[in-house]
Short mmCIF file of the C-alpha atoms (twelve columns), coordinates in Angstrom:
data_MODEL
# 
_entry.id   MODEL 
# 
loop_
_atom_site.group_PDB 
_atom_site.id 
_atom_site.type_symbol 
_atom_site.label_atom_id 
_atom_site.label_alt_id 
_atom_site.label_comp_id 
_atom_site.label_asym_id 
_atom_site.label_seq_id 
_atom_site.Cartn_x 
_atom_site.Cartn_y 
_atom_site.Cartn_z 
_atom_site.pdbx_PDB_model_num 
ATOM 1   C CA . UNK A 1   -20.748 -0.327  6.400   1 
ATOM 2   C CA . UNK A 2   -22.752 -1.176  3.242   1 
ATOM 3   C CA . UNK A 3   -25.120 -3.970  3.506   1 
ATOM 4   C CA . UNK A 4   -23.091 -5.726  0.686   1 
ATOM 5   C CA . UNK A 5   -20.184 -5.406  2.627   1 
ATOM 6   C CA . UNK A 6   -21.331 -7.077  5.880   1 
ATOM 7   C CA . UNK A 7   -22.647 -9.757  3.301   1 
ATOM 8   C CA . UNK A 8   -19.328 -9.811  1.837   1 
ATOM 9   C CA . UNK A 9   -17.568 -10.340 5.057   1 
ATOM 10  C CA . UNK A 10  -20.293 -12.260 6.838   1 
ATOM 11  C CA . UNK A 11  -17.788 -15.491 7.530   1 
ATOM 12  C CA . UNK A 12  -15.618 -13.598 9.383   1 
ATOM 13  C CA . UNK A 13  -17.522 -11.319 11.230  1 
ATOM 14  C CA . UNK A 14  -19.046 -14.189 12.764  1 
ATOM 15  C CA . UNK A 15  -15.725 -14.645 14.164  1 
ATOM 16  C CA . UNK A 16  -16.131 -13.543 18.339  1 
ATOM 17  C CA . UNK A 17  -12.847 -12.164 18.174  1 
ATOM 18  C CA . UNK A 18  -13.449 -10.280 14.869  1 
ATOM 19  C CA . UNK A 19  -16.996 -9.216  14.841  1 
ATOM 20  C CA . UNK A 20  -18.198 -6.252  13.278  1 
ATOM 21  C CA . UNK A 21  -16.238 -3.794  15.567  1 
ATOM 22  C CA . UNK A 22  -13.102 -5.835  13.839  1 
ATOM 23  C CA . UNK A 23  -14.587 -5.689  10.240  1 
ATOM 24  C CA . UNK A 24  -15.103 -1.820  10.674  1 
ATOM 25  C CA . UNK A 25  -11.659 -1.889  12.326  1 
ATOM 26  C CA . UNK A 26  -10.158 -2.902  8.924   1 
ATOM 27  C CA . UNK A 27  -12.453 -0.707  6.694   1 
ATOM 28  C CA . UNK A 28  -10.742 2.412   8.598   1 
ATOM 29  C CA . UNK A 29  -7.322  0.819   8.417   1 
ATOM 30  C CA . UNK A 30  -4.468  2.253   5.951   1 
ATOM 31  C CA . UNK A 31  -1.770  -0.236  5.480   1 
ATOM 32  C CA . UNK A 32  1.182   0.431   2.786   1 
ATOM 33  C CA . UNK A 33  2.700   -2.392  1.263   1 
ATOM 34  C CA . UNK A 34  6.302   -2.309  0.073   1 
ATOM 35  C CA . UNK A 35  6.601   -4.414  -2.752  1 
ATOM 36  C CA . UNK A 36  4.453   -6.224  -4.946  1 
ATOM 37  C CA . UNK A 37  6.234   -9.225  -6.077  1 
ATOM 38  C CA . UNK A 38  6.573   -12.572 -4.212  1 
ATOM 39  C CA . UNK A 39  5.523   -11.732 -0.966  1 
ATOM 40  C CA . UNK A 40  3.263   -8.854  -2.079  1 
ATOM 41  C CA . UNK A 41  0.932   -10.646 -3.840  1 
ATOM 42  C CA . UNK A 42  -0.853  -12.575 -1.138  1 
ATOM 43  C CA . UNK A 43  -0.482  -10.041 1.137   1 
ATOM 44  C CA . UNK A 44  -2.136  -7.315  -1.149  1 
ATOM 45  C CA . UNK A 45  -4.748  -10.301 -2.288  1 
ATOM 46  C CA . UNK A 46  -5.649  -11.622 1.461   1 
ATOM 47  C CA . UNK A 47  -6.363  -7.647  2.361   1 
ATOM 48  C CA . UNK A 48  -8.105  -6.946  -0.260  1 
ATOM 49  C CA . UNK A 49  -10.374 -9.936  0.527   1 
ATOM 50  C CA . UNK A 50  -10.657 -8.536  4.107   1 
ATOM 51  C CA . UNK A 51  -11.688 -5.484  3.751   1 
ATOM 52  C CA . UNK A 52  -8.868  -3.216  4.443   1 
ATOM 53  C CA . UNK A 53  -10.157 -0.009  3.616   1 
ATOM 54  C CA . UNK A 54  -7.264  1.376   2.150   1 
ATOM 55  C CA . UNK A 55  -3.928  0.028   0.471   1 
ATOM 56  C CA . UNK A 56  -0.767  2.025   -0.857  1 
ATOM 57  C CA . UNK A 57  1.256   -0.331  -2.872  1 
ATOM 58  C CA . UNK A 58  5.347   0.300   -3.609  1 
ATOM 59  C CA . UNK A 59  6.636   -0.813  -6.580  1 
ATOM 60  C CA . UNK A 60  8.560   0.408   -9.438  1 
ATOM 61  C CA . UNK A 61  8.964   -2.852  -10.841 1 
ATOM 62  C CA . UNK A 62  7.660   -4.067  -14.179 1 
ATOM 63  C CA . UNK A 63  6.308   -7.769  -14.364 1 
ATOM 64  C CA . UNK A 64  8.905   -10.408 -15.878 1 
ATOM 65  C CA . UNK A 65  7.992   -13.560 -17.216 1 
ATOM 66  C CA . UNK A 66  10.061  -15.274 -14.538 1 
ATOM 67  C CA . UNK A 67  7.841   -13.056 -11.868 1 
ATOM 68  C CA . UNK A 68  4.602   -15.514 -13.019 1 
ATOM 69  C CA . UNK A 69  5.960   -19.092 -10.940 1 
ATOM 70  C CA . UNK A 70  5.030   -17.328 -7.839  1 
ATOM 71  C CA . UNK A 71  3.752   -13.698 -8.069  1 
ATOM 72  C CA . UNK A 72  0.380   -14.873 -8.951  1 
ATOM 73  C CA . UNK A 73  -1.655  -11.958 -9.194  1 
ATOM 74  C CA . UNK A 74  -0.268  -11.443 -12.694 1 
ATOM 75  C CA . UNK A 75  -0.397  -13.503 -15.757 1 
ATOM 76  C CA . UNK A 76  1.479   -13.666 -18.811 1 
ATOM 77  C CA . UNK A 77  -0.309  -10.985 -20.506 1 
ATOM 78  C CA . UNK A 78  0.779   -8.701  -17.983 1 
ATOM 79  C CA . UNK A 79  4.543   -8.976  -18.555 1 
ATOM 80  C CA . UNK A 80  5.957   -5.415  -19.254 1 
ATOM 81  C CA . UNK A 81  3.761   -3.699  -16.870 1 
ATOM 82  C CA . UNK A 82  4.196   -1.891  -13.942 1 
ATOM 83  C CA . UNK A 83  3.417   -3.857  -10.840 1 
ATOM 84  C CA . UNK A 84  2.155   -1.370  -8.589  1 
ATOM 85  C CA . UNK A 85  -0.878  0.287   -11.149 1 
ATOM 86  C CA . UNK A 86  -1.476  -2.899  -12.668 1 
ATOM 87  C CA . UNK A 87  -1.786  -4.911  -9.043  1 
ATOM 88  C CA . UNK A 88  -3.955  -1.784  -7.980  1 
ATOM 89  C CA . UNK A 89  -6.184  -2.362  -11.105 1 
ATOM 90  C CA . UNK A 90  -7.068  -6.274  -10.489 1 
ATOM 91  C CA . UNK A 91  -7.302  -5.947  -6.707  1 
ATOM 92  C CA . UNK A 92  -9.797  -2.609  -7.417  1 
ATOM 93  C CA . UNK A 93  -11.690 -5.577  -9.632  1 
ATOM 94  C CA . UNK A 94  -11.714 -8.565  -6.640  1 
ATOM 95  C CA . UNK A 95  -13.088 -6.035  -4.093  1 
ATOM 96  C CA . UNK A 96  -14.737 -2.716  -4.806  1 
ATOM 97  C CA . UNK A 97  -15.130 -1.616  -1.834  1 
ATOM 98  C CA . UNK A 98  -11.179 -1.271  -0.725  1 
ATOM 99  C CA . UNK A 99  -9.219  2.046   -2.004  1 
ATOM 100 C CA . UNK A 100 -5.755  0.782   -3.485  1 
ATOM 101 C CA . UNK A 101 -3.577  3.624   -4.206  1 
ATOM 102 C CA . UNK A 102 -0.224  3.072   -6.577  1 
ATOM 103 C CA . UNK A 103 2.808   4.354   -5.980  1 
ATOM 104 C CA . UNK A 104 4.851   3.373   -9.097  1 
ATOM 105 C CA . UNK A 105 8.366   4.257   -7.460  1 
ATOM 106 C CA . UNK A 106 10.932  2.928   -5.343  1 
ATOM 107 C CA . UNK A 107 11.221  3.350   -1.908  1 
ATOM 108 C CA . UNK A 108 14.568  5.624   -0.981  1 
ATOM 109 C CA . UNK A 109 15.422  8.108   1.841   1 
ATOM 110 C CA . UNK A 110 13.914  11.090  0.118   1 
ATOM 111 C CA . UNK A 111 10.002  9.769   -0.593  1 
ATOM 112 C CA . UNK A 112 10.200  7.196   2.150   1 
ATOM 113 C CA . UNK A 113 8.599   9.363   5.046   1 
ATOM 114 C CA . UNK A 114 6.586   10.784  2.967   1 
ATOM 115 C CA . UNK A 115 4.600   7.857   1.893   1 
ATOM 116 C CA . UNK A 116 4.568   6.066   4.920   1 
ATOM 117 C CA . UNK A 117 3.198   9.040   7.149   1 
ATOM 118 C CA . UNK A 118 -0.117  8.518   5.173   1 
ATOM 119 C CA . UNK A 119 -0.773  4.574   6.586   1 
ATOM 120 C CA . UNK A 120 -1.047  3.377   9.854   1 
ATOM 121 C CA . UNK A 121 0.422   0.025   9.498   1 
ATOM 122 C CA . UNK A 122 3.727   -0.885  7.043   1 
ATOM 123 C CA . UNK A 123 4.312   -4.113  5.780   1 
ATOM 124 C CA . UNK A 124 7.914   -4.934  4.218   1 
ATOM 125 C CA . UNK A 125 7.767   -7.042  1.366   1 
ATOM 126 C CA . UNK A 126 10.785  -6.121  -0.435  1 
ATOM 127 C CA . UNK A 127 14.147  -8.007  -1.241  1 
ATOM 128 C CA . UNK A 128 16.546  -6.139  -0.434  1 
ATOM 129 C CA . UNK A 129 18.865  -4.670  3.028   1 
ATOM 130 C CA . UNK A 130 18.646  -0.974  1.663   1 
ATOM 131 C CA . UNK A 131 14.851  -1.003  1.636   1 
ATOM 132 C CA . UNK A 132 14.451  -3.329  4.957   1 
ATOM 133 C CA . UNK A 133 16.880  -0.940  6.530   1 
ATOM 134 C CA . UNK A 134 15.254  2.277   5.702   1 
ATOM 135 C CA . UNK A 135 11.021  1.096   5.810   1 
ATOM 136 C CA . UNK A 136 12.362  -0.118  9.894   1 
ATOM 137 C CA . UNK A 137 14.134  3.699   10.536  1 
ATOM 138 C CA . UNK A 138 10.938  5.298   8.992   1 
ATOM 139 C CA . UNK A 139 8.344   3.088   11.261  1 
ATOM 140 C CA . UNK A 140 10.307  3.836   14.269  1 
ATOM 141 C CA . UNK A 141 10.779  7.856   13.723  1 
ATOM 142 C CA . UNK A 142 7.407   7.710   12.536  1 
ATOM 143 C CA . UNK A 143 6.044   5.279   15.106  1 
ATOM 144 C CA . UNK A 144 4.531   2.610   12.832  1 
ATOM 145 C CA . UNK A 145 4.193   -1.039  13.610  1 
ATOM 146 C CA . UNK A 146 6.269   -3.067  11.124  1 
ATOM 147 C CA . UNK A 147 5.811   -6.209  9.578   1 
ATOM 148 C CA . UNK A 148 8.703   -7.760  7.956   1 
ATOM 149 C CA . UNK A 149 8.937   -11.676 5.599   1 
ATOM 150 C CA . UNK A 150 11.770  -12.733 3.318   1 
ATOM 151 C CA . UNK A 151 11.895  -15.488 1.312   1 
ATOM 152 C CA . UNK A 152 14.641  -18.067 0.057   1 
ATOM 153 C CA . UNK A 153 15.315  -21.162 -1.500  1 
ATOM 154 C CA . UNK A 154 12.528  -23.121 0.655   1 
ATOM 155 C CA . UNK A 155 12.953  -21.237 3.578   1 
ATOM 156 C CA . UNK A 156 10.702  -18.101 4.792   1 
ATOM 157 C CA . UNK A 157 10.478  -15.698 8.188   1 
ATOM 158 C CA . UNK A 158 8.198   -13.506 9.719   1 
ATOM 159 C CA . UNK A 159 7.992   -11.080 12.505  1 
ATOM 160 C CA . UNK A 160 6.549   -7.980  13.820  1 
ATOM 161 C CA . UNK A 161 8.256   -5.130  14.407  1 
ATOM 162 C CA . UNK A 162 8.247   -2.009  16.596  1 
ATOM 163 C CA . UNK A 163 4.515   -2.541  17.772  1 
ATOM 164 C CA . UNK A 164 3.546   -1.393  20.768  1 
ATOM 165 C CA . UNK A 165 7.060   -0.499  22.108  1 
ATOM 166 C CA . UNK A 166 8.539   -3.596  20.664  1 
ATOM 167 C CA . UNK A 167 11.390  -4.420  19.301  1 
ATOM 168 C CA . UNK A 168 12.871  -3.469  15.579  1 
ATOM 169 C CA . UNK A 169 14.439  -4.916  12.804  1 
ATOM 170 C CA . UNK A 170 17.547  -3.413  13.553  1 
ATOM 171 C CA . UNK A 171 17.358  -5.069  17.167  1 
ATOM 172 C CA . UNK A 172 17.491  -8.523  15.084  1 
ATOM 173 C CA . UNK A 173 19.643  -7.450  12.532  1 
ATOM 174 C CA . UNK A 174 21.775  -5.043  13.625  1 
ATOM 175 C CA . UNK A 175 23.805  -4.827  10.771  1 
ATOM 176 C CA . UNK A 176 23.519  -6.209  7.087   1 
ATOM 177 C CA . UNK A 177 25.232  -9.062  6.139   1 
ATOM 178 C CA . UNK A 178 25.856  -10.388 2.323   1 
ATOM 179 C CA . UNK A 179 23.697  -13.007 1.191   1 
ATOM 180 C CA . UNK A 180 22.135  -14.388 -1.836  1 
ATOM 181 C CA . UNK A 181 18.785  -13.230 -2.923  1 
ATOM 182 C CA . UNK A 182 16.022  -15.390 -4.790  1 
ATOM 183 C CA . UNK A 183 17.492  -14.498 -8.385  1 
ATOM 184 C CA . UNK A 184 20.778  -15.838 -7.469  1 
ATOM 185 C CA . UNK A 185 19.679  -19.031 -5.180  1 
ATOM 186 C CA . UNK A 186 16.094  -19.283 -6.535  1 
ATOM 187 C CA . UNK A 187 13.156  -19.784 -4.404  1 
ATOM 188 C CA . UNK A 188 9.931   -22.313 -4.569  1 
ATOM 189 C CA . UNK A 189 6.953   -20.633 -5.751  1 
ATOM 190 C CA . UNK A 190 4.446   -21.375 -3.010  1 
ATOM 191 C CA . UNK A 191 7.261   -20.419 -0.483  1 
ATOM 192 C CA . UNK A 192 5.943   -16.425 -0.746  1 
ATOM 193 C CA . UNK A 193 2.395   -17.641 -0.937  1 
ATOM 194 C CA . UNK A 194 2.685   -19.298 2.935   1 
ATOM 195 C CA . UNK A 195 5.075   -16.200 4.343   1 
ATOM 196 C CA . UNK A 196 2.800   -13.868 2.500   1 
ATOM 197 C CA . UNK A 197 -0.249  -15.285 3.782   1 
ATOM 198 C CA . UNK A 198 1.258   -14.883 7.393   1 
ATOM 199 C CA . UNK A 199 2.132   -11.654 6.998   1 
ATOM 200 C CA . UNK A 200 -1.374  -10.947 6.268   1 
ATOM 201 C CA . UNK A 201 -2.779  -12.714 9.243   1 
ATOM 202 C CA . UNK A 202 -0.601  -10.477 10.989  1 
ATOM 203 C CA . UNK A 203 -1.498  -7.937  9.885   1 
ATOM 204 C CA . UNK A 204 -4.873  -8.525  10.557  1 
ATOM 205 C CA . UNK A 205 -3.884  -9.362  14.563  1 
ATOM 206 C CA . UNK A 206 -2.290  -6.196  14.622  1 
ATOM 207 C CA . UNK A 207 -5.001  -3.905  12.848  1 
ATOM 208 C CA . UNK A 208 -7.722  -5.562  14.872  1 
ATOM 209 C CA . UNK A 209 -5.940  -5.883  18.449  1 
ATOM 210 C CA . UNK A 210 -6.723  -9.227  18.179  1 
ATOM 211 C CA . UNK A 211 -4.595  -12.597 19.291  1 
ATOM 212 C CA . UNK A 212 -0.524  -13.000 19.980  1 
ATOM 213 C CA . UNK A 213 1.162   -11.069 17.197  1 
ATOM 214 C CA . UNK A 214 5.266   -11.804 16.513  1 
ATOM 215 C CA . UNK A 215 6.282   -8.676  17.805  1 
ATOM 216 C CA . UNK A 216 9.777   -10.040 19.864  1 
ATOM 217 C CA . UNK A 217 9.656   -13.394 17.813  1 
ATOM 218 C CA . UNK A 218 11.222  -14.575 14.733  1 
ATOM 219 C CA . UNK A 219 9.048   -17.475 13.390  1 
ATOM 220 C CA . UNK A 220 11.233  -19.646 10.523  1 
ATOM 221 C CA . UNK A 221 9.717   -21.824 8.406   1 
ATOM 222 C CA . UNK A 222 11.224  -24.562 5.773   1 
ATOM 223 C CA . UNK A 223 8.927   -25.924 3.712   1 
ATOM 224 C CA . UNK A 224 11.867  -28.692 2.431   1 
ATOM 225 C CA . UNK A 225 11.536  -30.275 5.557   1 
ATOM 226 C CA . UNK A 226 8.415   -28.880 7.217   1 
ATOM 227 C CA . UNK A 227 10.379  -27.213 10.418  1 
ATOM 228 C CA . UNK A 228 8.801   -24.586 12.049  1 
ATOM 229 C CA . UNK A 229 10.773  -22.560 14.990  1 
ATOM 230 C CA . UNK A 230 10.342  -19.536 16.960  1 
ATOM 231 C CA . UNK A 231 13.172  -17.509 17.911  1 
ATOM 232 C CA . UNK A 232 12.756  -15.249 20.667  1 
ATOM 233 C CA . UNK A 233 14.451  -11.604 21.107  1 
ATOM 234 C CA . UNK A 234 14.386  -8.310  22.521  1 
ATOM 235 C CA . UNK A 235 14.585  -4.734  21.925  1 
ATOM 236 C CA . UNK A 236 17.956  -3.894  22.108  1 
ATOM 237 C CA . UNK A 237 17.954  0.142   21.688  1 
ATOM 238 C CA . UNK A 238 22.085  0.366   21.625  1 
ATOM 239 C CA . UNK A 239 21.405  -1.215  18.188  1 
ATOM 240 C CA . UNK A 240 18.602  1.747   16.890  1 
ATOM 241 C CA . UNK A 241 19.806  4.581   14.925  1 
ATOM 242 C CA . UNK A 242 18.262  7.755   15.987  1 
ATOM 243 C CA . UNK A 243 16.204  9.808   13.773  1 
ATOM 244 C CA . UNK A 244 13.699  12.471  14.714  1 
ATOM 245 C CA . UNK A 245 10.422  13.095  12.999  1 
ATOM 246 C CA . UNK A 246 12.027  16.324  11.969  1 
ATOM 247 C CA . UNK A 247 15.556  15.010  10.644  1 
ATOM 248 C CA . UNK A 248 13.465  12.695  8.163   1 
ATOM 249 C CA . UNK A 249 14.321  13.775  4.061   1 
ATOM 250 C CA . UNK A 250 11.297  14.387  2.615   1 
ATOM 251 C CA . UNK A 251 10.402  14.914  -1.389  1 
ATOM 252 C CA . UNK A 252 8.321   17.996  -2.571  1 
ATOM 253 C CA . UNK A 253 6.478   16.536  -5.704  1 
ATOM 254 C CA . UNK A 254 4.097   18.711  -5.399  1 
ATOM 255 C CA . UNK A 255 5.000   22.056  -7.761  1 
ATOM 256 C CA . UNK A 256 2.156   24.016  -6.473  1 
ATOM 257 C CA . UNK A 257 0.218   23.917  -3.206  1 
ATOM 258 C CA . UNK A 258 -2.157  21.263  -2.826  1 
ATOM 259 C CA . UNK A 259 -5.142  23.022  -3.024  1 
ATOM 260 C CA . UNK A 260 -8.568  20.766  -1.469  1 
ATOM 261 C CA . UNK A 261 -11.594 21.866  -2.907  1 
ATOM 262 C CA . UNK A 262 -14.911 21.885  -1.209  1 
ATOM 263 C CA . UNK A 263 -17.971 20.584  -3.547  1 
ATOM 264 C CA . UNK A 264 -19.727 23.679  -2.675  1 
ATOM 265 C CA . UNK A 265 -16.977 26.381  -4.019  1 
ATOM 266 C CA . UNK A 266 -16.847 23.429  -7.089  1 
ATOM 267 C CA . UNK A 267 -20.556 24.354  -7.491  1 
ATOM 268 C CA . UNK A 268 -19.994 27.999  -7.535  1 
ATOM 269 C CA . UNK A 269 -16.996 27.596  -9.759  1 
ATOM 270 C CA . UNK A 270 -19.301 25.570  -12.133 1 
ATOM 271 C CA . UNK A 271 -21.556 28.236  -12.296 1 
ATOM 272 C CA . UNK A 272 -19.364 30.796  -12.587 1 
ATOM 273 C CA . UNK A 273 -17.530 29.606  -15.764 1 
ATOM 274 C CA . UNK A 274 -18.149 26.054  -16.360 1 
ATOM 275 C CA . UNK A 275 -16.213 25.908  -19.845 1 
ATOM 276 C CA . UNK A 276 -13.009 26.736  -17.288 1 
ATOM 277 C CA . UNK A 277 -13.887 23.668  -15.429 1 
ATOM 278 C CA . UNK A 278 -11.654 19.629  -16.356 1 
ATOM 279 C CA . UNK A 279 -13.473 17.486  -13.965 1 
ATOM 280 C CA . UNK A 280 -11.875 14.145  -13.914 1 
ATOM 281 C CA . UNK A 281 -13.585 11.348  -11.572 1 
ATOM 282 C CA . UNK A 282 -10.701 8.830   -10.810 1 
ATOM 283 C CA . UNK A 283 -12.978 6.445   -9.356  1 
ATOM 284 C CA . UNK A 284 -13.789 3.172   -10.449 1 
ATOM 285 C CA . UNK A 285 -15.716 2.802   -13.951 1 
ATOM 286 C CA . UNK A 286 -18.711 1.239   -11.801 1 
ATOM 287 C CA . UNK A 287 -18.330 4.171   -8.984  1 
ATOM 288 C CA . UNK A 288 -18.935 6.984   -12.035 1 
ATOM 289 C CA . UNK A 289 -21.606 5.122   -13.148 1 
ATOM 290 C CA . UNK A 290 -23.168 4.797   -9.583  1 
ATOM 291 C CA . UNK A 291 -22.762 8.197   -8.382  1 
ATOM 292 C CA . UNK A 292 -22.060 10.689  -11.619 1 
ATOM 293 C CA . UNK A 293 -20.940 14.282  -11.225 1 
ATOM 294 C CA . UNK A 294 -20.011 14.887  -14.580 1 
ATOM 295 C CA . UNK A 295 -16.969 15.131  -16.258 1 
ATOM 296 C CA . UNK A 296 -14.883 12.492  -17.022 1 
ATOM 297 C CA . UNK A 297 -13.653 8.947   -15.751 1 
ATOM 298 C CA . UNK A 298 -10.111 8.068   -15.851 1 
ATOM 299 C CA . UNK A 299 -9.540  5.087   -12.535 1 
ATOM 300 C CA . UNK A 300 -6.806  6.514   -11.044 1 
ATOM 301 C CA . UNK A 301 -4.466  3.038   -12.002 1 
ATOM 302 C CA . UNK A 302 -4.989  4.323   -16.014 1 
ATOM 303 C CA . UNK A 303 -4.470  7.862   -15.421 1 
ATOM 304 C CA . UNK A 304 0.055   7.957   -15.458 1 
ATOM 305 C CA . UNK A 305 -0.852  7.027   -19.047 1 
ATOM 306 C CA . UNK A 306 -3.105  9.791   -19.811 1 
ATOM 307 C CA . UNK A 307 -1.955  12.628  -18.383 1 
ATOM 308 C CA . UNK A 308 -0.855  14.231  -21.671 1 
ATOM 309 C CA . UNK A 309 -4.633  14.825  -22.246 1 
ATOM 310 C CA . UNK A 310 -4.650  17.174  -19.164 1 
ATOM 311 C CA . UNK A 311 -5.704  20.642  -20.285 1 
ATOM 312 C CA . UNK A 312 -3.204  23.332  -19.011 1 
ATOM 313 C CA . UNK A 313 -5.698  26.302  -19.949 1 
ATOM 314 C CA . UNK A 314 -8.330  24.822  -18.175 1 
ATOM 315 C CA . UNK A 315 -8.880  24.325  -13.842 1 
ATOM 316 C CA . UNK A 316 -7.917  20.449  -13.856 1 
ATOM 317 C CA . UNK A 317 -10.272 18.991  -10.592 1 
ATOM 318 C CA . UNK A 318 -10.083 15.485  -9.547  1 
ATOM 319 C CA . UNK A 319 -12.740 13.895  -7.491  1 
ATOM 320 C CA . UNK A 320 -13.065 10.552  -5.568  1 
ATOM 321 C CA . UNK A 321 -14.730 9.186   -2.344  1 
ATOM 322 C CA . UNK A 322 -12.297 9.601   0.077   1 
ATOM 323 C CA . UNK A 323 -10.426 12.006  -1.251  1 
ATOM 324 C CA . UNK A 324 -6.867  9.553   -1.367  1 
ATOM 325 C CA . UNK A 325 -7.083  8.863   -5.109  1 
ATOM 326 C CA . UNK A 326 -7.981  12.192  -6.296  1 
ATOM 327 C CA . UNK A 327 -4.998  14.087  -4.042  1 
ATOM 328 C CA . UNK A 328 -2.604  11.203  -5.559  1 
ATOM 329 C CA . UNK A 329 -3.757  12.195  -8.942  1 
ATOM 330 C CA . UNK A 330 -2.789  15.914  -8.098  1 
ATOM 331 C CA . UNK A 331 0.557   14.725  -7.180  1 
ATOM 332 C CA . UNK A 332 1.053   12.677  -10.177 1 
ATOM 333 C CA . UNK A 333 -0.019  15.286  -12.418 1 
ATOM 334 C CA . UNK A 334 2.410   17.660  -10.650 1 
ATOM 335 C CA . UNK A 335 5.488   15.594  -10.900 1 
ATOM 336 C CA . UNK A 336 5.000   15.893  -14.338 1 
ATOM 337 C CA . UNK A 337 5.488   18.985  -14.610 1 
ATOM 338 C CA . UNK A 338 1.985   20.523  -14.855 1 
ATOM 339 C CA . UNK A 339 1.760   23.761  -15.897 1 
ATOM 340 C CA . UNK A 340 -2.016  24.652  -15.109 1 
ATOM 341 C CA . UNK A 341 -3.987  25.066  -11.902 1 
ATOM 342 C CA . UNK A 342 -5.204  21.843  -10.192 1 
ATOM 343 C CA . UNK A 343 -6.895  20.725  -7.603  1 
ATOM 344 C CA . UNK A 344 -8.235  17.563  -5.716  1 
ATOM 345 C CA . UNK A 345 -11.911 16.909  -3.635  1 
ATOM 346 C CA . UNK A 346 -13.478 14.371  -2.296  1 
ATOM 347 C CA . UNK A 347 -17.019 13.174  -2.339  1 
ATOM 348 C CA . UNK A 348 -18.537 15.557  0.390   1 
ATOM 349 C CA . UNK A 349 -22.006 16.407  -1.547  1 
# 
């Protein structure tokens, strides 16, 4: 860890339960958040501040101006915009040092394993039973702790599922029942703000083995009247559906193998023909500037709207630190239809 980020996260390292074997706990932590909207937003914004090292976001939502009451990471100039690159852009802004990797689609039974076998920790922020349903029979085949809010009118829940053995959403909810959802009954806007800022603590318990998370508990909360209960329950397993690892749909969007490239064959390749060579850093604007390769910077949040300058007569190579950004770059450029040879590295000089 960076001296800037102990600096950073000085006020809660000095936390005994935290510490720095916490702080470097979240660094290596991958948690995927489903949804950027209400509940999203101070979940994605509280990690972020953290340190979580690295953050998938799911969203193929576009801001609305009736979003702005309570999804305050996004102002009015950002109606018409995808949530989940333009979220990734600002939070890449508040903290540097955290990865945030878009994923500008919905979540459905044919990219849902796929997606969520790259985090170790899910956390459901979405509105709807189809989603709930399916993120809950993912973590379970894939054995990934859940955490689950919702949000309505003035009242909000939290809970924790399948950690450690627990219990699931489906042991809860067994089934789905009709309801209304916050377009049709309307919801407060600090409601998400205090369920989303749970849900973040939570995540935090979890990530850091730290505290009593609300795995088995149901905590309520109705900010009308300021009532706060926690129901208790179990894992019931004649309420799971089974699903195997194996049996799990998965999406190819990949048209050609997904081809990792050392930096020293990227040195002989340079040499070798270096007019052959698109380098294209999808790192931060200050990360290029820090530590330049060459080529050329396009942050991976800009790059779905610049993929039409990708040369199909030339090697396309994306680079980044870890090596996340630059292999979701390859995949992006693939679903479109790329026609030329690509591949991804990370920063292993």
């Amino acid at each position: 860890m960076e001296p800037q980020e102990r600096k950073r996260y000085i006020r809660q390292i000095t936390l005994p339960e935290m510490g720095l074997a916490g702080q470097e706990k979240l660094k290596a932590a991958k948690v995927l958040v489903i949804g950027a909207g209400g509940l999203g937003c101070p979940v994605l914004q509280y990690l972020t501040a953290a340190g979580v090292g690295t953050i998938g976001i799911v969203d193929d939502d576009t801001v609305d101006v009736t979003n702005l009451h309570r999804q305050i990471l996004y102002s009015t100039a950002d109606v018409g915009k995808g949530k989940a690159i333009t979220a990734a852009g600002k939070l890449s802004i508040m903290n540097p040092f955290v990865s945030h990797i878009p994923f500008p689609v919905r979540l459905t039974e044919e990219n849902a394993a796929e997606i969520i076998s790259g985090f170790d920790l899910v956390i459901d922020g979405s509105d709807n039973f189809p989603t709930r349903y399916l993120a809950n029979d993912v973590c379970v085949a894939l054995n990934k702790p859940l955490i689950f809010g919702s949000i309505l009118r003035f009242e909000g829940q939290v809970s924790v599922f399948n950690y450690k053995g627990g219990p699931t959403y489906r042991c809860l909810f067994p089934e789905a029942e009709e309801g209304d959802n916050c377009e049709v009954a309307g919801v407060i806007g600090i409601l998400p703000g205090i369920i989303g800022s749970y849900m973040a603590n939570e995540a935090i318990k979890v990530i850091c083995g730290i505290g009593e998370t609300l795995s088995g508990q149901l905590l309520v909360i109705n900010t009308l009247t300021n009532q706060t209960n926690i129901f208790h329950f179990n894992r019931n397993f004649d309420s799971q559906i089974t699903i195997k690892e194996d049996d799990l749909p998965m999406v190819e969007v990949i048209k050609v193998d997904p081809k990792q490239l050392l930096f020293p064959d990227f040195e002989k390749m340079i040499e070798a023909d270096p007019d052959d060579i698109f380098l294209v850093d999808v790192r931060e604007e200050y990360e290029f500037e820090e530590d330049f390769i060459g080529g050329i910077n396009i942050p991976l949040p800009d790059l779905p709207e610049k993929l039409t300058t990708m040369p199909a007569d030339k090697t396309v190579v994306f680079y980044c630190r870890s090596g996340l950004r630059s292999l979701m770059a390859l995949k992006l450029l693939n679903k479109n239809n790329f026609e030329g040879l690509s591949y991804w590295m990370k920063e292993e000089k």
